[in-house]
C-alpha positions as CSV (number, residue, x, y, z in Angstrom):
1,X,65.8,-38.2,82.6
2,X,64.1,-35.4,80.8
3,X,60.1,-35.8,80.1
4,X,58.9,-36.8,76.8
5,X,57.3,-33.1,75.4
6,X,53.9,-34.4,74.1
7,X,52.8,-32.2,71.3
8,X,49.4,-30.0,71.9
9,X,46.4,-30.5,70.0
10,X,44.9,-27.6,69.2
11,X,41.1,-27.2,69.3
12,X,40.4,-26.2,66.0
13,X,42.0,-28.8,64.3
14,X,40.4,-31.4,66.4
15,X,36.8,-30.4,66.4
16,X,35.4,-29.1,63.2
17,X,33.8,-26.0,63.2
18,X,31.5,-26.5,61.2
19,X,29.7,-30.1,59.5
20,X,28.0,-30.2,56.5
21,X,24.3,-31.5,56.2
22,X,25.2,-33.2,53.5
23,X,27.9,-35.7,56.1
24,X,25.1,-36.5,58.3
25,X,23.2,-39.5,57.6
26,X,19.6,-40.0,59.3
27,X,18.2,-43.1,57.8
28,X,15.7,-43.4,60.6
29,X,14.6,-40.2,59.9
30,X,14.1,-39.9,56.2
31,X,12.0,-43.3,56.3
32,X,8.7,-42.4,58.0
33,X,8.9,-39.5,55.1
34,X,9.3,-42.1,52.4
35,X,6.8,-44.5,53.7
36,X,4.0,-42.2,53.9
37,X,5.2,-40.8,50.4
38,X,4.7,-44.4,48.2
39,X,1.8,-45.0,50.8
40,X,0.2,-41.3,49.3
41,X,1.3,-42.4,45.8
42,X,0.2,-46.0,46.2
43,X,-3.6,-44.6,47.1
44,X,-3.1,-41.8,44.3
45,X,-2.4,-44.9,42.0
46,X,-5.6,-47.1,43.1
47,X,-8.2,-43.7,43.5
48,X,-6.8,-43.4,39.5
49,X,-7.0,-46.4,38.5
50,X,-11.1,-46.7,40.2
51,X,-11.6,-43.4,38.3
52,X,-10.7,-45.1,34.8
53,X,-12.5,-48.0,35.2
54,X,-15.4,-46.5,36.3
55,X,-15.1,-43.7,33.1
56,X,-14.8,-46.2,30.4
57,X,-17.4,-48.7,31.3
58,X,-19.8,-49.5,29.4
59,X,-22.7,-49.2,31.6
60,X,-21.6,-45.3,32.3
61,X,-23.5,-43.2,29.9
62,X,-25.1,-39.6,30.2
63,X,-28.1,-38.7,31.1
64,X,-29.2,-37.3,27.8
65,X,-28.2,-40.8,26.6
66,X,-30.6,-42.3,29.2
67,X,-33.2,-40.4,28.7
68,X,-33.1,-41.1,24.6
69,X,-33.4,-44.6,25.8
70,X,-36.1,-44.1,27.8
71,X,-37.7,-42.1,24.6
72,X,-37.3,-44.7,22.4
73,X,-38.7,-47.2,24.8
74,X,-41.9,-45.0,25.1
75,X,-41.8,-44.5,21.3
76,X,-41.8,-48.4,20.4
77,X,-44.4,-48.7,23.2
78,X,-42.4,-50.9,25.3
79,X,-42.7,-49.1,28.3
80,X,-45.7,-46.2,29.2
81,X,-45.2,-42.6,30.2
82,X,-45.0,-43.8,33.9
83,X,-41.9,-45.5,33.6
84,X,-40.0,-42.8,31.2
85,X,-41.1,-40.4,33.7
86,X,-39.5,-42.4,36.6
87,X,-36.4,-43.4,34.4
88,X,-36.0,-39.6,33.4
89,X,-36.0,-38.5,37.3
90,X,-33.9,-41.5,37.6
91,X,-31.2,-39.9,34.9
92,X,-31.1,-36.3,36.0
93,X,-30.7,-37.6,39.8
């Protein structure tokens, strides 16, 4: 009885050559990348935030401002030139 002839597989058509990035899938290795990404953007988000609320209070004004203050205080005699001395150091501090 003659033996079945098996057909040969030849190399190159078994093995590819060459693989495109673009077929390999790492999802273990893309996710430390995009978890210390949204972590960066979360504390972007907050340190913005902080920035804004601290620039458009109301108890944020210049130091020109505070020293007018001071001025008029002085002016009105509420306060002598001690204290809009201090509160001028105070302001430009």
């Amino acid at each position: 009885m003659p033996s079945p002839r098996r057909k040969a597989i030849s190399s190159s058509s078994a093995v590819p050559t060459r693989v495109s990035s673009s077929l390999v899938h790492t999802p273990c290795a893309e996710r430390p990348g995009r978890a210390a990404a949204a972590r960066q953007q979360q504390a972007q988000d907050q340190f913005e935030g902080y920035v804004r609320t601290v620039a458009s209070s109301s108890d944020a004004t210049s130091p020109a401002d505070q020293i007018a203050q001071a001025k008029q205080l002085l002016d009105a005699g509420t306060i002598d030139q001690a204290e809009f001395d201090r509160l001028k150091a105070k302001a430009l501090a």
